[in-house]
GUNU-905195 format. One record per residue (C-alpha): residue number from 1; residue in three letters; y, z, x. Coordinates in steps of 0.25 Angstrom, whole numbers, always signed. Layout:
[NUM Ala [Y Z X]];
...
This chain:
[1 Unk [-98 -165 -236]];
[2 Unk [-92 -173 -247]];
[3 Unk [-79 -175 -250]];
[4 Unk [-70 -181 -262]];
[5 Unk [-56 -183 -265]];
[6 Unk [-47 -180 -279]];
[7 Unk [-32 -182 -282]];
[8 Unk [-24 -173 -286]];
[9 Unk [-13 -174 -295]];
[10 Unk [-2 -176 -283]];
[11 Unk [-13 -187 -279]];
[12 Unk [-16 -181 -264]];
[13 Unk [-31 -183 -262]];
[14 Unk [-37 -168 -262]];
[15 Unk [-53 -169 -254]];
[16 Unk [-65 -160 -261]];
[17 Unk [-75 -158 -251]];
[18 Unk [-88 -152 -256]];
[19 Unk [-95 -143 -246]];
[20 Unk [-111 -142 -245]];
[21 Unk [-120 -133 -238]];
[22 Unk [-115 -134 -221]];
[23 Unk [-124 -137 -211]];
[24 Unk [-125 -120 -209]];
[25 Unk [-132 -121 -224]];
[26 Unk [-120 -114 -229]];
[27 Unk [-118 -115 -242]];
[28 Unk [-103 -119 -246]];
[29 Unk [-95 -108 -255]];
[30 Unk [-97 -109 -268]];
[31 Unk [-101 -100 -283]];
[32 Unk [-111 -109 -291]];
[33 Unk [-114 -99 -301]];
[34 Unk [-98 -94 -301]];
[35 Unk [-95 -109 -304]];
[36 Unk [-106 -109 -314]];
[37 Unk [-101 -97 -322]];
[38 Unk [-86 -100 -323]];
[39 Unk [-90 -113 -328]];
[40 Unk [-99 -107 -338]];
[41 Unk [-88 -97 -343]];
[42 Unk [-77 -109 -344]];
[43 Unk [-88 -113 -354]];
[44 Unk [-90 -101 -362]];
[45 Unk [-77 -94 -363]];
[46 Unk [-66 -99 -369]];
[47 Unk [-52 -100 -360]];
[48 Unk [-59 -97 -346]];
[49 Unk [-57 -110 -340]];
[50 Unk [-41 -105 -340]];
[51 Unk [-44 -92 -333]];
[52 Unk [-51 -100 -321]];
[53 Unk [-43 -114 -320]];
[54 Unk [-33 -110 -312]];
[55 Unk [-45 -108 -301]];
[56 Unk [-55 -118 -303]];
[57 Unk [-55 -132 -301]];
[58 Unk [-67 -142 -302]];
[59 Unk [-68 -143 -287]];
[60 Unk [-70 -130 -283]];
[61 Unk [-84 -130 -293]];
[62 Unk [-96 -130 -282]];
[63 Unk [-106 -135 -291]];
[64 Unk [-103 -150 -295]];
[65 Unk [-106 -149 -310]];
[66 Unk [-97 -137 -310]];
[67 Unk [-86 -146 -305]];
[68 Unk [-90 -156 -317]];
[69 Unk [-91 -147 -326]];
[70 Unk [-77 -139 -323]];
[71 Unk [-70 -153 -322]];
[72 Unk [-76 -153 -338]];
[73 Unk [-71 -139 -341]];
[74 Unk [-56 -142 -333]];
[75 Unk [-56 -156 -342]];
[76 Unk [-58 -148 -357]];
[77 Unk [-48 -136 -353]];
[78 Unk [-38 -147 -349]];
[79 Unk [-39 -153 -362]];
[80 Unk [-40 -140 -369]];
[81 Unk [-52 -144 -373]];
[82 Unk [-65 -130 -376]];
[83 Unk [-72 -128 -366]];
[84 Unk [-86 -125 -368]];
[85 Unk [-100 -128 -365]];
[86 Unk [-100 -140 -376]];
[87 Unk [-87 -146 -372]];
[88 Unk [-89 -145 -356]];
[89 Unk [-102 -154 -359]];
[90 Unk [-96 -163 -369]];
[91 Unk [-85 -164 -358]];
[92 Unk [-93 -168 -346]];
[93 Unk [-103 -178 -355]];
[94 Unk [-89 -184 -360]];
[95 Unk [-86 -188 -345]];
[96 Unk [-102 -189 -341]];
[97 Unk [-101 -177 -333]];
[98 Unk [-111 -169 -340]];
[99 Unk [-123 -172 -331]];
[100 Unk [-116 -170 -320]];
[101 Unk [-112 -157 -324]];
[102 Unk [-127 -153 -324]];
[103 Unk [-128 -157 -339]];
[104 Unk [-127 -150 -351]];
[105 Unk [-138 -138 -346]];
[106 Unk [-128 -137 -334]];
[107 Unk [-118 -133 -344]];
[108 Unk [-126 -122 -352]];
[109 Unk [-132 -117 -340]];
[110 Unk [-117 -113 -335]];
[111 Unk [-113 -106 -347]];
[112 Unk [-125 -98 -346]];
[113 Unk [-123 -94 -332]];
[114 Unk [-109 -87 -337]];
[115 Unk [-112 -71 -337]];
[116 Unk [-97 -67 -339]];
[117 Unk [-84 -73 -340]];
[118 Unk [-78 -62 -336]];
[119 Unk [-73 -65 -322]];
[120 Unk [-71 -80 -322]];
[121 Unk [-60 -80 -316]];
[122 Unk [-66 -73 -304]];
[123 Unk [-77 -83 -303]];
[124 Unk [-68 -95 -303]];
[125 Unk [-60 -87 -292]];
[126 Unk [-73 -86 -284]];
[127 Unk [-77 -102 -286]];
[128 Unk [-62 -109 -283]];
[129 Unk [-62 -100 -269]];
[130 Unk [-78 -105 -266]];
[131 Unk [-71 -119 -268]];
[132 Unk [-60 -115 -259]];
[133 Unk [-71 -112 -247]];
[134 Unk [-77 -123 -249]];
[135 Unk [-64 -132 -248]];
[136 Unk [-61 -125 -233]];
[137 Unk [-74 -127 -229]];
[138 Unk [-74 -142 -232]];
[139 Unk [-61 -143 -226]];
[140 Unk [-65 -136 -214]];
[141 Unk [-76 -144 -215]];
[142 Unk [-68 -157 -215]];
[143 Unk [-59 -151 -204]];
[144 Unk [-72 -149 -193]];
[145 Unk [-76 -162 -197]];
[146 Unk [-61 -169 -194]];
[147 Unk [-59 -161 -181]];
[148 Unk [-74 -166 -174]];
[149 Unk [-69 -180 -177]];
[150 Unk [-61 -183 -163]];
[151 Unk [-52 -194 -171]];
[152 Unk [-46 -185 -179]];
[153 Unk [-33 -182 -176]];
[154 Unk [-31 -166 -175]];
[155 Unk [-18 -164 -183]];
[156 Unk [-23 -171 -195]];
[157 Unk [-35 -162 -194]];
[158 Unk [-26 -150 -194]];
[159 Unk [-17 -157 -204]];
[160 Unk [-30 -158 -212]];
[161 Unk [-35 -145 -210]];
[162 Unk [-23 -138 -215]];
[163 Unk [-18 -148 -227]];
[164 Unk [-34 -145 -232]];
[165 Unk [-32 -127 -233]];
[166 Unk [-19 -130 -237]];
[167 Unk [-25 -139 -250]];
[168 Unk [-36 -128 -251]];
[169 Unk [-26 -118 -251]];
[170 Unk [-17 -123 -261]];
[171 Unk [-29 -127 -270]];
[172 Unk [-34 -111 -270]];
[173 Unk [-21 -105 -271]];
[174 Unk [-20 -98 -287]];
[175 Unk [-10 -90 -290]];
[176 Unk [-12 -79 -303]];
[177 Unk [-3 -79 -313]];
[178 Unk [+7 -67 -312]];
[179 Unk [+12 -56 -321]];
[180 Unk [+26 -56 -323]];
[181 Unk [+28 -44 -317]];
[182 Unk [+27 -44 -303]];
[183 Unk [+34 -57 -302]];
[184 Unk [+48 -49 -310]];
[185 Unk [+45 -38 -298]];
[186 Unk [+46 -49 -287]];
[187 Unk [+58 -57 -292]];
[188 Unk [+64 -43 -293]];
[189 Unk [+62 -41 -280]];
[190 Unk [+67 -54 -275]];
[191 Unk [+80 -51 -284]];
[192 Unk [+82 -36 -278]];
[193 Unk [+80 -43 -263]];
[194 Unk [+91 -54 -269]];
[195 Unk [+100 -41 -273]];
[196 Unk [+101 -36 -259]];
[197 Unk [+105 -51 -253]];
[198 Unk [+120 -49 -252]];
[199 Unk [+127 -62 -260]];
[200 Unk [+118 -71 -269]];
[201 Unk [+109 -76 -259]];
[202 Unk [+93 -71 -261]];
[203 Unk [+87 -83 -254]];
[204 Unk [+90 -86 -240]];
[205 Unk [+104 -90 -237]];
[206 Unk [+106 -106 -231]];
[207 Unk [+119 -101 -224]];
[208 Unk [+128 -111 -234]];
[209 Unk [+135 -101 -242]];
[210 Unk [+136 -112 -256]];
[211 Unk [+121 -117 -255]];
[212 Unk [+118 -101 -254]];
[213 Unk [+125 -99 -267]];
[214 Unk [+116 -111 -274]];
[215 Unk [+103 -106 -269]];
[216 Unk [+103 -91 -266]];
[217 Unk [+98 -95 -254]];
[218 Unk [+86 -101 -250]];
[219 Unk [+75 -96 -260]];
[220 Unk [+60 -91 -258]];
[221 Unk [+51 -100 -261]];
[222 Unk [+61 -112 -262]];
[223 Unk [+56 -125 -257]];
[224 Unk [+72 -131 -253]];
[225 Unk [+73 -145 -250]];
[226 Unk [+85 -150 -242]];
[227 Unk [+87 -166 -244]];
[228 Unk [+95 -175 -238]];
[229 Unk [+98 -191 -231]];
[230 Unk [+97 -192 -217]];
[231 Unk [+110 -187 -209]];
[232 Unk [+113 -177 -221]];
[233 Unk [+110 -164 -211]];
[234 Unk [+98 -158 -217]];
[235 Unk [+93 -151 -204]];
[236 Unk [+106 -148 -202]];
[237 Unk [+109 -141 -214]];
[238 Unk [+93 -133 -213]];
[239 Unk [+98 -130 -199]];
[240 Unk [+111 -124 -203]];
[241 Unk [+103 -116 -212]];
[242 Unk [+93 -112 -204]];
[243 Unk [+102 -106 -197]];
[244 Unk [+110 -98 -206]];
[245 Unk [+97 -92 -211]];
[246 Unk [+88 -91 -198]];
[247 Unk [+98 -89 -186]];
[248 Unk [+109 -81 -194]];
[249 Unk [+102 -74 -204]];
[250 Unk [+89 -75 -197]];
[251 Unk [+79 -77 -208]];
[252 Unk [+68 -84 -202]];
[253 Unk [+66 -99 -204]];
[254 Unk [+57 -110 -201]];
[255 Unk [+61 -125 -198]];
[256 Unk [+52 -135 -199]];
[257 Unk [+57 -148 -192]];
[258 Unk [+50 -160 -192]];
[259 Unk [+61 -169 -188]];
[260 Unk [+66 -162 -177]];
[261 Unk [+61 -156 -166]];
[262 Unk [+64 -139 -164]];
[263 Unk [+73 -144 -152]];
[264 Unk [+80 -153 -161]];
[265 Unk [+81 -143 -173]];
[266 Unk [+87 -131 -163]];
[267 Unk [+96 -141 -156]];
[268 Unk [+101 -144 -170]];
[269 Unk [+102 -129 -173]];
[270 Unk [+111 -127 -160]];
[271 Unk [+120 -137 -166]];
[272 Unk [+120 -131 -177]];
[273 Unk [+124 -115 -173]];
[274 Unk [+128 -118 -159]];
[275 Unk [+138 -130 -165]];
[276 Unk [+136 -140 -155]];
[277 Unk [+137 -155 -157]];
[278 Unk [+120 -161 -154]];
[279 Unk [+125 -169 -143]];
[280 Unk [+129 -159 -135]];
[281 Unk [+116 -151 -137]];
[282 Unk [+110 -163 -134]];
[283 Unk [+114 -165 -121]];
[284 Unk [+118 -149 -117]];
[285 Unk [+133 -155 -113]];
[286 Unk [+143 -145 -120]];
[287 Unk [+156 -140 -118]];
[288 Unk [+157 -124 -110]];
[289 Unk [+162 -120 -125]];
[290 Unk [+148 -127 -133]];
[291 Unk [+139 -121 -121]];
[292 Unk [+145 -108 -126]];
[293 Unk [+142 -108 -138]];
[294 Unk [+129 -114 -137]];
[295 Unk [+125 -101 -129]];
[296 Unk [+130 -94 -139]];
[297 Unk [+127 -97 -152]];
[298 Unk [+112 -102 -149]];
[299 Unk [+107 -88 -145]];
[300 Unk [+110 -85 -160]];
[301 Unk [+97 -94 -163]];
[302 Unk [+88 -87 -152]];
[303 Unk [+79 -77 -159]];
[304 Unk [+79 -83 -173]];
[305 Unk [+70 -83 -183]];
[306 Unk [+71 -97 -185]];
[307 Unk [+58 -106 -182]];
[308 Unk [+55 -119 -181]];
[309 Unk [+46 -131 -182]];
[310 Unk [+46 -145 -177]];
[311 Unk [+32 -151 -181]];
[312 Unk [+32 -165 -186]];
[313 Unk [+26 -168 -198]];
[314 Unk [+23 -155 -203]];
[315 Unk [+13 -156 -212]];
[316 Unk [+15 -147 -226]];
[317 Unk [+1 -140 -220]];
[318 Unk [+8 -137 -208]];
[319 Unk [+20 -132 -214]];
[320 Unk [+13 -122 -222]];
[321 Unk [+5 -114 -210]];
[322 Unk [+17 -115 -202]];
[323 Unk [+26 -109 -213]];
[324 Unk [+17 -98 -216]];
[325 Unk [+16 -93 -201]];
[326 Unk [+31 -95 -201]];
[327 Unk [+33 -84 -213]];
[328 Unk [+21 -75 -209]];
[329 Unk [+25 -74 -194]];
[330 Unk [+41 -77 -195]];
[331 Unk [+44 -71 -209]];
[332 Unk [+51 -87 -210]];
[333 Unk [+60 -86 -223]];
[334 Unk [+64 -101 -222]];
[335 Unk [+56 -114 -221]];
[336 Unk [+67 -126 -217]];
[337 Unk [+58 -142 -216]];
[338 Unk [+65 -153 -210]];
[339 Unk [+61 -161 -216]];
[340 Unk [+49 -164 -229]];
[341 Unk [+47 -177 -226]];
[342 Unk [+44 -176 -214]];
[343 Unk [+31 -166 -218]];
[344 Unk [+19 -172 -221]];
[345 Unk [+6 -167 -229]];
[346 Unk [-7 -170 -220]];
[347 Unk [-19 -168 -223]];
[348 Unk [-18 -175 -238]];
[349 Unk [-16 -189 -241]];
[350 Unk [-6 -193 -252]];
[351 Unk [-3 -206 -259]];
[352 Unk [+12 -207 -254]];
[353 Unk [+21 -200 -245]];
[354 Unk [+26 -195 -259]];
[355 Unk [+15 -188 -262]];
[356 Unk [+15 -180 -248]];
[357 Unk [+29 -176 -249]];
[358 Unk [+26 -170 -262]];
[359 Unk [+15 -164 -257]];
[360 Unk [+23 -157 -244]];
[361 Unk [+35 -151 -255]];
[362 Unk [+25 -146 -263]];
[363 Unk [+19 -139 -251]];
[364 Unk [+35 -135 -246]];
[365 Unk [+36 -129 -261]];
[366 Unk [+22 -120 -260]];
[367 Unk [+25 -115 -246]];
[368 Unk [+39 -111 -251]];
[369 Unk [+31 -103 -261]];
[370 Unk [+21 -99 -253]];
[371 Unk [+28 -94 -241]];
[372 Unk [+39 -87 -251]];
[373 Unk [+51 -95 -243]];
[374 Unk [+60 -105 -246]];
[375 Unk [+56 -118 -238]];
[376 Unk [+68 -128 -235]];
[377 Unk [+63 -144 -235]];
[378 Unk [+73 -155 -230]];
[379 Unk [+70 -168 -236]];
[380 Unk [+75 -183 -234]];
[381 Unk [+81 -190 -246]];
[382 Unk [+80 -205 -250]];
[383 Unk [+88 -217 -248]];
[384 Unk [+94 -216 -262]];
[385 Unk [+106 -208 -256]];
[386 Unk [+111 -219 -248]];
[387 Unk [+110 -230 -259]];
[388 Unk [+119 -222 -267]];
[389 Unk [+135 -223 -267]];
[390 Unk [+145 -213 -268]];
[391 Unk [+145 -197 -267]];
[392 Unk [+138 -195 -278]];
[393 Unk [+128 -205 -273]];
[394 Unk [+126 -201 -259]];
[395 Unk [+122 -187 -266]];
[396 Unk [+107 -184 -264]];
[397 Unk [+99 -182 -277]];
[398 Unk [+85 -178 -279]];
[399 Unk [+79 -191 -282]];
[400 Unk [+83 -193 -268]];
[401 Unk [+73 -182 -263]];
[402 Unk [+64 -193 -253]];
[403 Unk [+48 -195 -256]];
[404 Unk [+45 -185 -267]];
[405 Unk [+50 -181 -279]];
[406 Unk [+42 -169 -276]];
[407 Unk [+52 -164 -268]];
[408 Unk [+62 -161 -278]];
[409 Unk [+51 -157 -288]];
[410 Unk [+44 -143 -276]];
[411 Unk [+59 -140 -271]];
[412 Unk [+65 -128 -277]];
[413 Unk [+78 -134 -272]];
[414 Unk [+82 -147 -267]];
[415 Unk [+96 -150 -258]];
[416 Unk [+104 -162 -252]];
[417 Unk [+112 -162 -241]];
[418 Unk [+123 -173 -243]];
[419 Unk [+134 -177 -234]];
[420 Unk [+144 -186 -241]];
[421 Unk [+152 -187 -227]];
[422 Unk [+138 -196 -223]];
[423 Unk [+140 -205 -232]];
[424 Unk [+155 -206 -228]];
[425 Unk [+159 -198 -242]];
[426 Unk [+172 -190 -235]];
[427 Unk [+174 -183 -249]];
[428 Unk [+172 -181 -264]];
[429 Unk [+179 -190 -274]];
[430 Unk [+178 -180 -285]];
[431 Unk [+184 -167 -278]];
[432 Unk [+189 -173 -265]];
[433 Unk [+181 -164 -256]];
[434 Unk [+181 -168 -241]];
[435 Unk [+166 -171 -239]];
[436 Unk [+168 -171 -224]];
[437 Unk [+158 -163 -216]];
[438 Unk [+152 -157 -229]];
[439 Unk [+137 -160 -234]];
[440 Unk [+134 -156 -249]];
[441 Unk [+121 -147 -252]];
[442 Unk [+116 -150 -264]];
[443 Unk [+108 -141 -272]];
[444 Unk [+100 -152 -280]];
[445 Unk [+87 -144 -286]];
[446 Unk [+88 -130 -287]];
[447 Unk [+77 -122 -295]];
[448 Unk [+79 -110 -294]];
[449 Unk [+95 -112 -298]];
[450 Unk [+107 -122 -297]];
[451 Unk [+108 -135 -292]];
[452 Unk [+124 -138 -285]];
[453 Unk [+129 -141 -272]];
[454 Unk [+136 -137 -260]];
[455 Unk [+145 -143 -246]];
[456 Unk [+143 -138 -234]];
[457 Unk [+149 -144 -222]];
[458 Unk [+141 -150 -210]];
[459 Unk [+145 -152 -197]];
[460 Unk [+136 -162 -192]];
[461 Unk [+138 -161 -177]];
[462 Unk [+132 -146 -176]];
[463 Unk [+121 -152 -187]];
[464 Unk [+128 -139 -196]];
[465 Unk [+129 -136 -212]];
[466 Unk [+138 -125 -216]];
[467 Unk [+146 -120 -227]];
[468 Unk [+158 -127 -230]];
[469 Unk [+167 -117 -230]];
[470 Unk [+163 -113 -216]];
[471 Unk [+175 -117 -205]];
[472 Unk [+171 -128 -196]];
[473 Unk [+181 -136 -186]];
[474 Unk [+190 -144 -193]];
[475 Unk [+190 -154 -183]];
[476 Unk [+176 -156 -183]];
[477 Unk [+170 -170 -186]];
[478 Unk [+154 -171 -192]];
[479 Unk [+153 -180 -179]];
[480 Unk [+146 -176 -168]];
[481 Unk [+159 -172 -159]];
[482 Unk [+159 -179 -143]];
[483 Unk [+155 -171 -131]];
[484 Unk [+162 -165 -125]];
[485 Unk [+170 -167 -110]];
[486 Unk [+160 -166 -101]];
[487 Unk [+170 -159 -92]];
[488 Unk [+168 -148 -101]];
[489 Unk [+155 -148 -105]];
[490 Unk [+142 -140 -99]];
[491 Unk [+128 -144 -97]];
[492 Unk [+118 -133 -106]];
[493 Unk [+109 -128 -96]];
[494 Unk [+94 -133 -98]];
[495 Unk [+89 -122 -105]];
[496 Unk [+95 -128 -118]];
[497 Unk [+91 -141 -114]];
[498 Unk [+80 -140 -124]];
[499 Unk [+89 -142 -134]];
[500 Unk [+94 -157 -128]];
[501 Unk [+82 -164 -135]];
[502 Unk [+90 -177 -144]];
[503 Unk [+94 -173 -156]];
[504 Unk [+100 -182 -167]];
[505 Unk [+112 -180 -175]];
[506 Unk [+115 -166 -182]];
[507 Unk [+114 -174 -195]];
């Protein structure tokens, strides 16, 4: 079994493995006098080689000389060039290919094999899905060889495994064109599901009435990315969200953490709907009047259809069967990622961490489409926020998006979370608002409609976004607040205890 590698043109290294007869004498899948038909009709009739390019590609040829002489065929189409016996031979003897295309005879012989052209398109069907047998069989190949060799480590071989079907299976997906028709019939019928919604929102609602009002909710397939710096309350804000959508309007919703642990992630979400400080979740000392409410409030989260997942590392391949078993067995709605940069793209190499990172959005994006739900990504931002001065300055920009450009290029929208207050801006010189407490969403990349931006006020202690407009203690500080006197305080009994691991800051 011999392999070779080729770039593509996002420059990760793609490996073609040729199969030969196995041990059993089997003969791998393949259509030698398919191949040598199509060949000859792209050589006879005029225009074929458009009704079958979308299918074949020179590697999934069997024969090599059908590989040369395709690559000679593919070259003159590209350059709109006739195709035709004469041309494909002056082509390949121009590169000194001809012989290894079996020579001139090789030539004639094809077009003399074409009984009908008829059903090319068929026949290019049936030899790019032989080509996609033989790729899982050399994968699987590759996979038995890797997993009887003791020093290799068995996640990179399922790592492996899995980034192989998934290249495979993005290689032989085709879509045909469509006909106008029954695409007008389904965006009717999103519109007439849209009618029956009461207000403007057709997507799913975030909870924050003014964001809502931008985006019509979260939209299907959107790929949603939520940056911000450190200390800005991007989980914080997700949380919020997550449960407007999954715990009051139970939509189900999967969270993918991969900084936090669940523990974490819940103990932030008690904060969050319970409205306890962390500190005293942390250590289960609370007042009579916060036990109270803990008992009360937190069975609202019991029963949700809100699921969660801490894995570290998650690999884009992962992602994917994960996401899928999520939607067919839970009906998920909503993906939410904390966060991209901590996703990595196994089982491929790549020339810079760049490269990867456009690699995993590009995935995000085609499992948004794939899945028909709108997937939520947080994302750091670069340093070029802190260099800059002034309120102006300290607003994020897309330039700022960290790693890849790709980022902003596969979103359908892109966010910033900005908190003056953080960077000790108390209010706005131009309209004199009081920025205290408030954190701006701004709508920077929109496709599907208007860019603008909106405040929302964060209370930092119970790690909480909310509308502005919603009443909150007046007395209340951003600050976490000191405990309480123990004289009045209670001890939660140990069944909650599994909610005392450490936990940092609700910011």
């Amino acid at each position: 079994m011999a392999g070779s590698s080729r770039n593509n043109k996002r420059g990760t290294q793609t490996t073609i493995i040729k199969v030969g007869a196995n041990e059993a004498g089997k003969l791998p899948p393949q259509a030698q006098e398919l191949e040598d038909s199509v060949l000859g009709a792209l050589m006879i009739e005029k225009d074929a080689y458009g009704t079958v390019a979308d299918l074949l590609r020179p590697e999934v040829f069997y024969k090599d000389q059908n590989r040369v002489v395709y690559e000679a065929i593919r070259e003159l189409a590209a350059k709109d060039q006739p195709i035709d016996i004469l041309s494909v031979g002056e082509k390949l003897k121009s590169q000194g290919m001809l012989e290894k295309a079996g020579g001139a005879v090789y030539l004639a012989d094809l077009t003399r094999r074409v009984a009908s052209t008829a059903h090319l398109r068929y026949h290019a069907e049936v030899i790019a899905k032989k080509a996609t047998a033989r790729d899982v069989i050399a994968l699987a190949a590759q996979i038995e060889e890797m997993g009887f060799d003791e020093t290799q480590d068995v996640d990179e071989l399922m790592q492996t495994a899995e980034a192989g079907i998934f290249e495979i299976s993005q290689r032989s997906q085709k879509r045909d064109v469509t006909q106008i028709d029954p695409v007008i019939e389904e965006a009717f019928k999103r519109m007439e599901k849209a009618a029956m919604n009461t207000g403007s929102i057709s997507g799913i609602p975030s909870g924050f009435h003014a964001l809502d009002k931008i985006t019509s909710g979260w939209q299907t397939p959107d790929l949603v990315i939520i940056a911000a710096r450190p200390a800005m309350g991007k989980t914080a804000f997700v949380l919020s969200m997550a449960k407007h959508i999954a715990i009051d309007r139970e939509i189900p919703t999967a969270v993918f953490s991969l900084e936090m642990s669940n523990v974490q992630l819940v103990n932030r979400l008690i904060m969050n709907v319970c409205e306890l400080e962390g500190e005293k979740i942390k250590t289960g000392k609370m007042t009579k009047d916060d036990a109270k409410r803990l008992n009360t409030k937190i069975n609202i989260m019991k029963g949700k259809p809100l699921y969660l997942d801490d894995t570290p590392s998650l690999s884009i391949f992962e992602l994917r069967s994960k996401a899928r078993k999520l939607v067919r067995e839970h009906g998920v709605r909503l993906i939410i990622i904390d966060y991209l940069q901590l996703m990595n793209a196994q089982g491929s190499s790549f020339g810079s961490r760049e490269q990867e990172v456009s690699i995993i959005s590009r995935g995000l994006k085609g499992l948004a489409k794939e899945l028909d739900i709108p997937i939520i990504a947080l994302s750091q931002l670069n340093r070029g926020v802190e260099s800059r001065q002034g309120i102006e300055g300290k607003t994020p920009q897309l330039s700022d998006l960290r790693e890849s450009g790709a980022i902003e290029q596969d979103a359908d929208m892109v966010c910033f979370i900005h908190r003056p207050e953080y960077y000790h801006i108390y209010s706005d010189d131009k309209t004199g608002k009081d920025l205290r407490g408030l954190a701006q969403i701004i709508v920077a990349k929109h496709r599907n409609g208007a860019t603008d931006s909106i405040w929302l006020r964060f209370r930092g202690k119970y790690a909480k976004f909310q509308n502005e407009d919603e009443a909150v203690d007046p007395d209340e500080q951003n600050s976490v607040m000191p405990m309480a006197d123990e004289s009045n305080s209670v001890s939660i009994q140990s069944g909650m205890n599994a909610l005392g691991e450490n936990i940092e800051q609700p910011f």
